[in-house]
C-alpha positions in Angstrom: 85.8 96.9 80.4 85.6 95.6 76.5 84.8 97.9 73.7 81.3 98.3 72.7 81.1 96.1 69.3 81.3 97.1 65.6 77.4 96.9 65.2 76.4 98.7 68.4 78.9 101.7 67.3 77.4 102.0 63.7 73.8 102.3 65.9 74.5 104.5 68.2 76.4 106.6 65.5 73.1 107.3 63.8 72.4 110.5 64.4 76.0 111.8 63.3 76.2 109.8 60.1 72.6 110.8 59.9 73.3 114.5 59.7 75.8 114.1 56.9 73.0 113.7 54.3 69.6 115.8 53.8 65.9 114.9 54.9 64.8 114.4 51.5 67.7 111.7 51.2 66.6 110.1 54.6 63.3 110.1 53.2 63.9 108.4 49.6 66.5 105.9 51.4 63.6 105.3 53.1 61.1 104.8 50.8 63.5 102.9 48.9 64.2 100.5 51.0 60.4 99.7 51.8 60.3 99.3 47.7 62.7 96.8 47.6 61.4 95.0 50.5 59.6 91.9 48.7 55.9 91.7 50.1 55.5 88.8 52.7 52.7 86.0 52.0 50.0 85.8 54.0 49.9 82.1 55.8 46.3 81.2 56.7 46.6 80.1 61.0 49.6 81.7 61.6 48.3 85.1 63.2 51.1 85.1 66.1 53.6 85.8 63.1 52.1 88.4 61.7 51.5 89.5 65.2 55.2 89.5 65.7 56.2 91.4 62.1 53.7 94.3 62.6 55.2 94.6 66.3 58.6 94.5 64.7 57.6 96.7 62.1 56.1 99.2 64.5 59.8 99.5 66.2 61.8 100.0 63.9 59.7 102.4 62.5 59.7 104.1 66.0 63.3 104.0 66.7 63.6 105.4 62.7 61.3 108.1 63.9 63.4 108.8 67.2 66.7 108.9 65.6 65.4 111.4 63.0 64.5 113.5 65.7 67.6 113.1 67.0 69.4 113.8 64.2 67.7 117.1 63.9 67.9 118.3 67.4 72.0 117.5 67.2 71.8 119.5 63.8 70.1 122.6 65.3 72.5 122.4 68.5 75.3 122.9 66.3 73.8 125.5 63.8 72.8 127.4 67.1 76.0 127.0 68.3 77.9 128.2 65.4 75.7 131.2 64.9 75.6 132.4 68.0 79.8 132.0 68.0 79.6 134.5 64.6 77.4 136.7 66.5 79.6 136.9 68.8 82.3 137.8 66.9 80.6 140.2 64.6 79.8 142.1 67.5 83.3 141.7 69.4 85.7 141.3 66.7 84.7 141.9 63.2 84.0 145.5 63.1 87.7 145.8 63.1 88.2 142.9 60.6 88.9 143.1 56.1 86.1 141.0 54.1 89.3 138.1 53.8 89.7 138.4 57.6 86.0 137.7 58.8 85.7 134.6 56.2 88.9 133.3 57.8 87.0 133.5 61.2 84.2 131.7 59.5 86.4 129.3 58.0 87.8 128.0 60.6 84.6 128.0 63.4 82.9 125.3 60.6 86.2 123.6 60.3 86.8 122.8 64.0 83.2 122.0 64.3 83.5 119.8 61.3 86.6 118.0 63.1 84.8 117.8 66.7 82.0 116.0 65.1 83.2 113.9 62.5 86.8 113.5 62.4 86.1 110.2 65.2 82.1 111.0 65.9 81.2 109.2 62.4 80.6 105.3 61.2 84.7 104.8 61.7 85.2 101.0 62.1 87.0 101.0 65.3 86.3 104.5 66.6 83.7 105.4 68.7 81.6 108.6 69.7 78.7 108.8 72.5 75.8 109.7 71.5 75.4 112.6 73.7 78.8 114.2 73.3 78.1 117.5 71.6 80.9 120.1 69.5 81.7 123.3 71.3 83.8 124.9 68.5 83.6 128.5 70.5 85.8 126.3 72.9 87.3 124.2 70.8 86.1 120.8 72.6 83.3 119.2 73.4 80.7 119.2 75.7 77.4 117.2 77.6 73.8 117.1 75.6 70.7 115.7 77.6 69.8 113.7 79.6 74.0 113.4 80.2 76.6 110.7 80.9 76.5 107.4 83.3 79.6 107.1 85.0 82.2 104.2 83.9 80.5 104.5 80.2 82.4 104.9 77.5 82.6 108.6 75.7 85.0 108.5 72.7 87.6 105.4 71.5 90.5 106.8 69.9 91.7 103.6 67.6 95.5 103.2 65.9 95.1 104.5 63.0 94.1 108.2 64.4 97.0 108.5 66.2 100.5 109.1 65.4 103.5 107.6 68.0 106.9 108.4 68.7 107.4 104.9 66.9 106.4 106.3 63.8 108.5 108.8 63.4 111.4 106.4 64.4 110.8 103.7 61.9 110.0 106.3 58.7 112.8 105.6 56.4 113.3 109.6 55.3 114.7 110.3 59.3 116.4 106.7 58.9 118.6 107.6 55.9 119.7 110.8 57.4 121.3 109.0 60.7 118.8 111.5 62.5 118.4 108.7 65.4 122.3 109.3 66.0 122.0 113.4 67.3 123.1 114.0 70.4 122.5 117.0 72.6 125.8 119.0 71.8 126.8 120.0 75.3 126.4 116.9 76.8 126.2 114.2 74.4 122.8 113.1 75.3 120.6 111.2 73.9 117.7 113.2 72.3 114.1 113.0 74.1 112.4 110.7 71.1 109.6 113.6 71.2 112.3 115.2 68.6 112.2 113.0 66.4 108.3 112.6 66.3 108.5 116.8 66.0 110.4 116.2 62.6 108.3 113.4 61.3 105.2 116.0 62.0 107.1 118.7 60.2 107.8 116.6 57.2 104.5 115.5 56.7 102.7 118.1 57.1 105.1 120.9 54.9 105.1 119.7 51.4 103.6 120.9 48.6 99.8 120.8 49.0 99.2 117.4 46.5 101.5 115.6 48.0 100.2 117.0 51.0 97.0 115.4 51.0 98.0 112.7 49.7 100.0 111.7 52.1 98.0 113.0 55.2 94.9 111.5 53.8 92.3 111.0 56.5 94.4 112.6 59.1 94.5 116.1 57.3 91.9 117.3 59.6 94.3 116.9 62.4 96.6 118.8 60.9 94.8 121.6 59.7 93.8 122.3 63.8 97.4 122.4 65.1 98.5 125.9 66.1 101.9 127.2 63.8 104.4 128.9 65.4 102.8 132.8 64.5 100.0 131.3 66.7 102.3 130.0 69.3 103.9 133.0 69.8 101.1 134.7 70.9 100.1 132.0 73.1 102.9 129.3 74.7 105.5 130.9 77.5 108.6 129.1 75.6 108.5 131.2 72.8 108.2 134.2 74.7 110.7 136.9 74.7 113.2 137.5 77.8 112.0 140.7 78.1 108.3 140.0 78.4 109.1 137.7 80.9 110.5 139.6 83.3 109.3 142.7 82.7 105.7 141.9 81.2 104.8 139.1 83.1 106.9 140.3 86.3 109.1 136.9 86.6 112.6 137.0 88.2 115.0 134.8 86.9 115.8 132.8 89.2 112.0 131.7 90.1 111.1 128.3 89.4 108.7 129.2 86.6 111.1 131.1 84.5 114.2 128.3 85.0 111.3 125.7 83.5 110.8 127.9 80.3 114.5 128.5 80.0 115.0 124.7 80.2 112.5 123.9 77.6 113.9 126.6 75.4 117.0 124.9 75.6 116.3 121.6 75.1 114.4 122.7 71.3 117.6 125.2 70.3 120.1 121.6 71.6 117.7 119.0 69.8 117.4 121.6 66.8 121.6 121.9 66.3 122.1 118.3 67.4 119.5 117.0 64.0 121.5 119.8 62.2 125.0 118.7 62.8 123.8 114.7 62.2 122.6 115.8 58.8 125.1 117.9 58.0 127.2 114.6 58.8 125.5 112.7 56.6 125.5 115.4 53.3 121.9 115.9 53.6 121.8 119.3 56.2 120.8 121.3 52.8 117.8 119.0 52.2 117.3 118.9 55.9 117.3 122.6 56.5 114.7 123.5 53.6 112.1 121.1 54.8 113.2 121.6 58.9 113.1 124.8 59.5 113.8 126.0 63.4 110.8 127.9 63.7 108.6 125.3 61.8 110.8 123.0 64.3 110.1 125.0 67.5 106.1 125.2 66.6 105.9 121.2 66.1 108.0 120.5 68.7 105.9 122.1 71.2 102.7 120.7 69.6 104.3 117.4 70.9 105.0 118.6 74.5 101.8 120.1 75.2 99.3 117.9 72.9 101.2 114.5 73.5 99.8 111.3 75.5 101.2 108.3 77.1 100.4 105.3 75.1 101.7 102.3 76.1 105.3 100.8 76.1 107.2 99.4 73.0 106.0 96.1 73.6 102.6 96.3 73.1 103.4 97.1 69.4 105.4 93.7 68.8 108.9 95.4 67.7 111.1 93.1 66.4 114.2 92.1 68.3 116.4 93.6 65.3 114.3 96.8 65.6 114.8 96.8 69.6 118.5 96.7 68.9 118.3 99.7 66.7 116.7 101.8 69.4 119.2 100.3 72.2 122.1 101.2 69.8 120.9 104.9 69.6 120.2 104.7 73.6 116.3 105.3 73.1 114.7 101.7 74.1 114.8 102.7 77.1 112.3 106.3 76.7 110.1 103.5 74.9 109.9 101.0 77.3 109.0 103.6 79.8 106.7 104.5 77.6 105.4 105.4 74.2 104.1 108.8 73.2 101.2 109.5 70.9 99.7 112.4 69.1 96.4 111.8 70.0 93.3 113.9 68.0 90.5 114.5 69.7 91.7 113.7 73.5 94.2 117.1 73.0 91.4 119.4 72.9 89.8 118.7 76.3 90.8 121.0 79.0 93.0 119.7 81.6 91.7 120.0 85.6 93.5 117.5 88.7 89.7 116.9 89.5 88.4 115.5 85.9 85.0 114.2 84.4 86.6 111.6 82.4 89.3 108.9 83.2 91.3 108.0 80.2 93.4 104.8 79.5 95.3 103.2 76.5 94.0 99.6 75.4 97.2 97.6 74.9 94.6 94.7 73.2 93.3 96.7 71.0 96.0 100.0 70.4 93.6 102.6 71.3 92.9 105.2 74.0 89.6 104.4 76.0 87.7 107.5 77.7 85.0 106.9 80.0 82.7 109.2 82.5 84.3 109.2 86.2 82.2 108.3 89.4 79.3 110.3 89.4 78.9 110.6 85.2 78.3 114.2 83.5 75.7 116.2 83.7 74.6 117.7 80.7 75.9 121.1 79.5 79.1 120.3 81.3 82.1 120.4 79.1 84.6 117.3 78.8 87.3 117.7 81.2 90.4 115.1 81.4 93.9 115.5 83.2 97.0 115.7 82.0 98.7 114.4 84.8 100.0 115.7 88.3 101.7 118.9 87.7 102.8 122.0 90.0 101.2 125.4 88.8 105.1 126.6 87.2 105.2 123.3 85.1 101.7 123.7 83.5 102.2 127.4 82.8 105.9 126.2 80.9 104.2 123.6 79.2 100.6 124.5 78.8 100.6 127.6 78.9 97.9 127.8 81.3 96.8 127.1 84.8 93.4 127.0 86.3 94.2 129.6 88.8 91.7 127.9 91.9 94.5 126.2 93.6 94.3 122.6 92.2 97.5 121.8 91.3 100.9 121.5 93.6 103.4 124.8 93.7 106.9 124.9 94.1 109.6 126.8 94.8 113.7 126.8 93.8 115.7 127.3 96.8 119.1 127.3 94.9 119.4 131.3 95.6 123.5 130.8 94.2 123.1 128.9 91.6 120.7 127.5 88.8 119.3 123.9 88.5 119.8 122.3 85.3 117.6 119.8 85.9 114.2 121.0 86.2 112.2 118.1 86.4 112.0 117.5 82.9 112.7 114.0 82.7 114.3 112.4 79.8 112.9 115.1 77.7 115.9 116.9 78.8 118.2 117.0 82.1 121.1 119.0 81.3 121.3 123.1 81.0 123.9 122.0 78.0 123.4 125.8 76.7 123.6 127.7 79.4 126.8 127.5 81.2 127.8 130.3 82.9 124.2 130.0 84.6 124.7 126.0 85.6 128.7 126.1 85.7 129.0 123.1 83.8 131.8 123.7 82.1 134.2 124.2 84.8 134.5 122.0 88.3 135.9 124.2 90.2 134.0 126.9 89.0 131.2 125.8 90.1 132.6 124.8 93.7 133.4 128.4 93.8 129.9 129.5 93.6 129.1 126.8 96.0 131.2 128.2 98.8 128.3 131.2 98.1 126.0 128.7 100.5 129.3 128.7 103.1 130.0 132.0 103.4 127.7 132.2 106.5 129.8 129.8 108.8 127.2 128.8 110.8 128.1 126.9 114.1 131.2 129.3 114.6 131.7 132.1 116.4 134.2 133.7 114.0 134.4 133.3 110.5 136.6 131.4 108.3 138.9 132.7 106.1 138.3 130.9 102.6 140.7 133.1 100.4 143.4 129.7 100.1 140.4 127.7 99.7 139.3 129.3 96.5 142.3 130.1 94.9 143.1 126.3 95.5 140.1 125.4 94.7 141.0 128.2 91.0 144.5 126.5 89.7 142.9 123.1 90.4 141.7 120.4 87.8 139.4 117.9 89.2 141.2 115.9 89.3 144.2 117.3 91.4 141.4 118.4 94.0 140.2 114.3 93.8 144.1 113.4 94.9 144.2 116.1 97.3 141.4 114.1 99.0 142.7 110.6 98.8 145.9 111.4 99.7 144.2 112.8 102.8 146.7 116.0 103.2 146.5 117.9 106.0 147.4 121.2 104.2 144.8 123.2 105.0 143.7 123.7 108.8 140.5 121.3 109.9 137.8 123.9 109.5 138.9 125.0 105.7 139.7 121.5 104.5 135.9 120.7 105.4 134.2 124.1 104.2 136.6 122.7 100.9 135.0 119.5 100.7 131.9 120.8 101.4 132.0 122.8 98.4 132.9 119.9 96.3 129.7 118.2 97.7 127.5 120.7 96.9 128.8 120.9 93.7 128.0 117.0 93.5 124.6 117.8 93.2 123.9 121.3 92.4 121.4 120.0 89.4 119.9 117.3 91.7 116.2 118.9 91.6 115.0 117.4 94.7 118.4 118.8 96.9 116.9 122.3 96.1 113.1 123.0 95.1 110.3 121.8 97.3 106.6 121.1 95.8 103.5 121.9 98.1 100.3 120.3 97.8 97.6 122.3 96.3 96.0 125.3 98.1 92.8 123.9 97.5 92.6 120.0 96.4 88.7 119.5 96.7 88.2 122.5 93.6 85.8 121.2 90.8 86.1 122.3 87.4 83.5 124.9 85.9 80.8 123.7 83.9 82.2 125.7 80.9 86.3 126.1 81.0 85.7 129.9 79.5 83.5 130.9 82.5 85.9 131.7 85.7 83.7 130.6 88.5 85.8 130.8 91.5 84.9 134.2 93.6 88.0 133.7 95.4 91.8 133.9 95.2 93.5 130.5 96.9 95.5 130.3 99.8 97.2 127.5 102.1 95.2 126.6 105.0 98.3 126.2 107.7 96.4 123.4 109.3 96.6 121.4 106.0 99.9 122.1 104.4 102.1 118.8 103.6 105.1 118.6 101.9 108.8 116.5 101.6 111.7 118.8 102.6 113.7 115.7 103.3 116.1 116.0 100.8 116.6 120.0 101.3 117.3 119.5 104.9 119.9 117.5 104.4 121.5 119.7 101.6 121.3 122.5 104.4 121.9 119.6 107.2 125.5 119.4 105.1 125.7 123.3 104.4 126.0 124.1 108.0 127.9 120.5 109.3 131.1 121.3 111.7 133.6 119.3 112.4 132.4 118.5 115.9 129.3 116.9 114.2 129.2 113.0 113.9 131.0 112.7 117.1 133.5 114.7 115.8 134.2 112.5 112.6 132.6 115.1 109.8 135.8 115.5 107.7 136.5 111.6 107.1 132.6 110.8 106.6 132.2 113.4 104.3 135.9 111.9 102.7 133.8 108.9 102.2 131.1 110.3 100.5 133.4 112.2 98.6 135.2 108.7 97.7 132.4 106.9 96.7 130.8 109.1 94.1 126.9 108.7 95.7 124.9 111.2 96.2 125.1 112.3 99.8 122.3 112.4 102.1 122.8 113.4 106.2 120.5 112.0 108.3 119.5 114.3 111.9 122.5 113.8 114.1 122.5 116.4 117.1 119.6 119.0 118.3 122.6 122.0 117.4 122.7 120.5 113.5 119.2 120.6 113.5 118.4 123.9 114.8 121.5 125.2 112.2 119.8 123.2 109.5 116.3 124.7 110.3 118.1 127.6 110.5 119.2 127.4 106.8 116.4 126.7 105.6 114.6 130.2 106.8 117.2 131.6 105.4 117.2 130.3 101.7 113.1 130.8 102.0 113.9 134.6 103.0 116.3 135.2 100.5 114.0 133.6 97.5 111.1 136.0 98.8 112.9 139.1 99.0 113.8 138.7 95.2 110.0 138.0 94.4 109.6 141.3 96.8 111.3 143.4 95.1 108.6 143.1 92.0 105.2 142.7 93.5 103.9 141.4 96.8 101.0 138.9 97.8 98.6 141.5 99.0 99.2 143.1 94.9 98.7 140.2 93.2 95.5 139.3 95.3 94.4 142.6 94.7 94.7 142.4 90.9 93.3 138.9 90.8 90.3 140.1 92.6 90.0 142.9 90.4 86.0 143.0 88.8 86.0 146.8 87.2 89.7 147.0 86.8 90.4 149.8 89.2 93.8 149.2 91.0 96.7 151.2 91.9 95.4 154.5 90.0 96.1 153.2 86.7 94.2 153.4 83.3 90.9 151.3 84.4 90.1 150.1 80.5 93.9 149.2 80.5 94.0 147.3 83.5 90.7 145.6 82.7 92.4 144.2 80.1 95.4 142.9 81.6 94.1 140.8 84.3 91.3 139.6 82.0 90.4 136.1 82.8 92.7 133.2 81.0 95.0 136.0 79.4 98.9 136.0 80.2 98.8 138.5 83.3 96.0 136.3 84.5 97.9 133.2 84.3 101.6 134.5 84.9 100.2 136.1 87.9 98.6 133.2 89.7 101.8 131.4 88.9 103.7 134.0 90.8 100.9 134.0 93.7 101.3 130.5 94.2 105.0 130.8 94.6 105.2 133.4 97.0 102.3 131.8 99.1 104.7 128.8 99.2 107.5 130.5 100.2 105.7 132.4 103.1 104.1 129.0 104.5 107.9 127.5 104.0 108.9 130.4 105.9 106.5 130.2 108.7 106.8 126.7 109.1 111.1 126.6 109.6 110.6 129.6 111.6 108.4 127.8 114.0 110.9 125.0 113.4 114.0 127.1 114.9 111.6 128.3 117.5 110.8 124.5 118.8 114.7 123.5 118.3 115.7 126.6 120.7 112.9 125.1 123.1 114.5 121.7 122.6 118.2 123.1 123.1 117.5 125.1 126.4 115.5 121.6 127.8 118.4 119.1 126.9 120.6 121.8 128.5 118.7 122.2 131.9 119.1 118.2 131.7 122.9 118.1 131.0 123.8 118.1 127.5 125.2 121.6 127.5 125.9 123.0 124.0 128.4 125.5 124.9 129.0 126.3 121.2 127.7 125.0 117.6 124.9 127.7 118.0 126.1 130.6 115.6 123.6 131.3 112.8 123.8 134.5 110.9 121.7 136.3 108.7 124.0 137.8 106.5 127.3 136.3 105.0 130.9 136.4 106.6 133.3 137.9 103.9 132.6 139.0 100.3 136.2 136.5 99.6 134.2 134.6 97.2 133.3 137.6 95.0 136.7 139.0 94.6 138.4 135.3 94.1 135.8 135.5 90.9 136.9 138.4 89.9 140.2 137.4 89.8 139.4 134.3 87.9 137.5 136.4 85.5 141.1 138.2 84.8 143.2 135.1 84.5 
C-alpha cells in the first residue's frame, strides 16, 4: 500500500494543528484571509461560473465549519480526559502527596498527552496521524474516537527522522574514538549484541548538561523526556529485581524457566557493561567513559532498548558503504545488521502488546518508516490501539516486558535441565553464553561439567543392577579434554562396555548442555482465540486459563532424543551404541537419536515423566495450581486466612504478584499436561511391548526404569574435587 501524500496528511491533520492555536486566531486567520482575497469581476453571460464559485465557496466554508467542530470536540476529549485522570488522582493518590509532588503528577499527565498528540499527530512532513486516533495519557497510549477505524487503513507513519537505529549509535564518532565497537563479552569473547551500543549512544545523548541537552536532542526531546530512568525501572522491570524478591516475593525457584531468563539478561547488561569498560579503559578514555556511562544509567537505557526496541529493516536498505560494511564485519556485527536493524521507535513503544492485535505494523524499506494500519475487521471506537511484539512464551515477556496478559495468549514453557542450568536461554544474539555464572553453567571446566552430567545417568535405566561410576568420575576428575578426546580415538578398552558408554554419554551431554531446544519445551497457548480488552487497564477475563487436553500441541523432538541418549544401552542400535556414539563424539555435531527399538522408546518416555516430575515437585514445594488459581480468582481478597486489605493488594490486577503469578501458573499447567501426556506415553509403550512380545520379539531385558537414582557416587566424587 503507498503512503497517503504530503497534501492529504496536512488535511487530515486539521483538527490537531487546529487545536494548537485559539478560536479567536482561527477566526481572524479567517477573516483575513477572505480580506485578502481580491474580489472577482462579474462577467455578464457567464452564470454557470458563478454558479460553480458560490458551490465552491459554499464547501469550503462547510468543511471549515466541520473541521472547527472537529477541532473542538478532540479539544474537549482531551481536557475531559485529563481532568477526569487528576480527579482521579486527587481522590486516589494526592491526599498523601507535598504541593511539589501533585504538580509533578500534573506535569507529567499534560506532558505525555502533549507527546501522544503532537509529538507525530501534527503537520510533520512525512509523519502521519489518523484523524480518529485519540490520547489516553491515564494509559499512556492511544485509543479509538467515532465513528472508528476501516481495516487495512493507515493509523500512524513513523518516518526516519523520529527514530533512532542501532546504526546510529554505530556510526557516531564519540563511541568510534573510544574503540567501543571492539568490546567483547569477557567470559567468552563475544561479540556484544549491537543493542549495547545503541544503549550508550542513548545515554550520551540524553545525560549532558541541559543546553547542550536540548540542543542536541532537538525535536526528539519529547521522546526522551517519556523514557522510564532506572528509579522507575526498579519499581517496575523483573531484571532489576532483587534475588531475594524473586524467590521469596514473587515465589520463583531458581531453576524455573522464568527466573534463568532474568538471570540471563542480568548477565548479559553486567558482561556488555565491563566489556565497554575494559575497551575504554584500553583506549585511556575509561575516566571520560565512566562519568558520562554510568552502570545504572547503563542498566536503565539498556533495558529501554530491550523492551521499547523494533525491527526495522536490514543494513541494506540504508545504502552502507562497502568501507562501512567492512567496519562492522571486522567487529563481527554485519551480521546482527543484516539480520536485522533495530530502532527506537516513539510512538509505536507505547501501544500494549496482545498475540491477537488491532493493528499490523511493517517497516517501509522505500521510504525508511514504520507503517501501522487497522487489521481485518478495523477498530471500533473507544478501543485502545493494540500491536504485538512478536511471538513470545509467557516467561520471556515477563523477563523482558515485565508483563503478561494473564488470559492464556501466549506459548509457556518449561526447563527440563533439573541438573544443570542452560546458558542459552533463547536470547539470540543478544546474548548466548552464561559468561558470569560459572559454577551454575560449568563453563569453565570440561570435565566438570561431565560430572554433573552423569547426574542424568545415575538412574541406569535398561539394567537390572546399577553401574558403578566411581573410576568414571575420577577419570573423568584428573582429565583435560583433551586426554578424554584421545582416550576416545585411541578407542581403549580400559573401562568395561557399560562404563566406557555411561563415560561417553556424559561427554555428550555435556556437548549440548546449553543447547535450549535439547532441554525446555514451549506449549502453545492455553487459550489462542483470547481478544484483547477494549481498555488494557480493565481485566476482562472472568476466568483463569487452562490447557484443553484435546488441543495441546507441542515439539518434544529434540528432548526425546536427549532422554532417547540418556537411557541408550549398549544393546541398542543392534548392539553398535558405543562406536555410533564414538562417531558422534568424533565429529563434533550435535547429536540427535532417532526411535530405534519399542524398549528405547518406552525408557525414553520413561525419562521424560521423570524430568517433568522432578521440575514439578520443585515448583511444589512453593505453591500449587489449585493456590495460584485460587489467588487469581480472588475478587474481595479473602484467601488462606490472611489480612484481606493486604491480600487485596497483592494480587491486584497488572501488579507484580498478579503477573509473576500467572507466569508461575502457566508453568506448572505445562508441566502437568507434559506429565500426563508421557505418562500415557509409557502406558501405550507397555501396551506395545506386551503385543510385540505375544508376537515374538521377546524383550527379556532393556525394561529397568527407576524412579530414584542408583548411587549418590556422583556427589561424593564432587566433593572430593571441591578438596583437590
Amino acid at each position: 500500500g503507498s503512503f497517503p501524500k504530503s497534501d492529504d496528511a496536512a488535511v487530515s491533520l486539521g483538527p490537531h494543528t487546529e487545536f494548537l492555536s485559539s478560536s479567536k486566531t482561527r477566526r481572524k486567520r479567517r477573516n483575513n484571509k477572505k480580506a485578502d482575497t481580491p474580489p472577482t469581476k462579474r462577467i455578464s453571460g457567464s452564470s454557470s461560473k458563478n454558479n460553480e464559485k458560490q458551490t465552491r465557496k459554499s464547501k469550503i466554508e462547510k468543511r471549515e465549519r466541520s473541521e472547527h467542530q472537529l477541532s473542538l470536540l478532540t479539544k474537549a476529549s482531551s481536557v475531559i480526559s485529563i481532568i477526569s485522570i487528576l480527579i482521579l488522582a486527587i481522590v486516589c493518590n494526592f491526599k498523601d502527596l507535598t504541593k511539589n509532588d501533585r504538580k509533578i503528577v500534573q506535569r507529567e499527565i499534560l506532558s505525555v498527552d502533549d507527546y501522544l498528540r503532537f509529538f507525530i499527530c501534527q503537520n510533520h512532513r512525512d509523519g502521519y496521524c489518523h484523524t480518529n486516533l485519540n490520547s489516553a495519557p491515564d494509559r499512556r497510549t492511544h485509543n479509538v474516537t467515532t465513528p472508528g477505524i476501516k481495516s487495512g487503513e493507515i493509523i500512524l507513519r513513523l518516518p526516519r527522522d523520529r527514530m533512532i537505529l542501532d546504526l546510529d549509535a554505530l556510526r557516531d564518532p564519540w563511541i568510534r574514538s573510544r574503540n567501543l565497537l571492539d568490546a567483547r563479552h569477557p567470559g567468552t569473547d563475544d561479540t556484544l549484541d549491537v543493542g549495547a551500543f545503541l544503549a550508550v549512544f542513548l545515554v550520551r545523548y540524553y545525560d549532558a548538561t541541559s543546553s547542550a541537552t536540548e540542543k542536541r536532542l532537538g525535536d526528539m526531546q519529547p521522546f526522551y523526556n517519556i523514557l522510564p530512568d532506572f528509579e522507575s525501572l526498579s519499581q517496575t522491570h523483573p531484571t532489576l529485581f532483587s534475588d531475594d524478591y524473586l524467590i521469596n516475593g514473587l515465589g520463583f525457584h531458581r531453576d524455573s524457566s522464568t527466573y534463568q531468563i532474568i538471570r540471563s539478561f542480568q548477565e548479559m547488561m553486567q558482561s556488555e557493561y565491563t566489556a565497554l569498560s575494559n575497551v575504554a579503559a584500553a583506549s585511556k578514555a575509561s575516566i571520560d567513559f565512566l562519568k558520562v556511562i554510568s552502570r545504572e544509567k547503563y542498566f536503565a537505557m539498556r533495558i529501554n532498548v530491550i523492551s521499547r526496541s523494533f525491527r526495522a529493516g536490514s543494513i541494506s536498505d540504508y545504502k552502507a558503504s562497502t568501507a562501512e560494511l567492512d567496519v562492522y564485519d571486522k567487529n563481527g556485527l554485519l551480521g546482527q545488521l543484516k539480520k536485522g536493524c533495530r530502532a527506537m521507535s516513539p510512538i509505536l513503544d507505547m501501544w500494549d502488546h496482545h498475540p491477537n492485535p488491532n493493528v499490523e505494523w511493517r517497516h517501509d524499506p522505500n521510504h525508511l518508516a514504520f507503517t501501522i494500519r487497522a487489521s481485518k475487521g478495523g477498530i471500533k471506537a473507544g478501543k485502545d490501539i493494540i500491536v504485538s511484539y512478536g511471538t513470545y512464551t509467557e516467561s520471556h515477556l515477563f523477563a523482558k516486558f515485565g508483563f503478561v496478559n494473564g488470559d492464556g495468549s501466549a506459548w509457556t514453557e518449561v526447563d527440563l535441565s533439573v541438573f544443570h542450568n542452560v546458558s542459552n536461554m533463547g536470547l539470540l544474539d543478544q546474548f548466548s553464553h552464561g559468561s558470569l555464572d560459572k559454577e551454575a553453567t560449568g563453563s569453565e571446566n570440561d570435565a566438570d561439567l561431565s560430572i554433573k552430567m552423569l547426574n542424568y545417568l545415575q538412574y541406569d535405566d535398561g539394567y537390572d543392577e546399577c553401574i558403578d561410576d566411581t573410576e568414571i568420575s575420577t577419570f573423568l576428575l584428573k582429565s583435560s579434554k583433551s586426554e578424554v578426546s584421545s582416550y576416545f580415538k585411541s578407542l581403549s578398552s580400559h573401562f568395561p562396555l557399560q562404563q566406557q558408554l555411561k563415560l561417553l554419554k556424559a561427554q555428550l551431554l555435556a556437548n549440548i548442555a546449553d543447547d535450549n531446544s535439547s532441554w525446555i519445551i514451549r506449549l502453545q497457548p492455553r487459550n489462542p482465540e483470547s481478544q484483547p480488552p477494549r481498555q488494557s487497564s480493565f481485566n476482562h477475563h472472568t476466568h483463569v486459563p487452562k490447557f484443553d487436553p484435546n488441543r495441546i500441541k507441542f515439539d518434544g523432538s529434540k528432548l526425546i532424543s536427549t532422554c532417547r541418549l540418556i537411557t541408550l544401552t549398549e544393546h541398542d542400535f543392534d548392539g553398535e551404541a558405543l562406536n555410533v556414539l564414538k562417531e558422534f563424539q568424533l565429529s563434533g555435531e550435535k547429536i540427535s537419536i532417532q526411535r530405534q527399538t519399542s524398549a528405547l522408546e518406552y525408557r525414553a518416555l520413561g525419562c521424560m515423566v521423570r524430568l517433568v516430575t522432578i521440575s514439578l515437585a520443585k515448583y511444589e514445594e512453593r505453591t500449587s495450581i489449585k493456590k495460584l488459581i485460587g489467588k487469581l480468582s480472588l475478587k474481595r481478597g479473602e484467601e488462606d486466612g490472611e489480612n484481606n486489605e493486604q491480600n487485596k493488594s497483592k494480587f491486584t490486577f497488572q501488579s507484580h504478584m498478579w503477573y509473576a503469578s500467572h507466569v508461575l501458573l502457566g508453568e506448572m499447567q505445562t508441566l502437568k499436561a507434559l506429565q500426563s501426556i508421557t505418562s500415557s506415553g509409557v502406558s501405550q509403550m507397555q501396551s506395545q511391548l506386551k503385543d510385540e512380545n505375544r508376537k515374538g520379539n521377546i524383550h527379556k531385558s532393556g525394561l529397568q526404569l527407576r524412579s530414584r537414582p542408583c548411587t549418590r557416587v556422583t556427589k561424593k566424587v564432587v566433593m572430593l574435587y571441591a578438596k583437590l
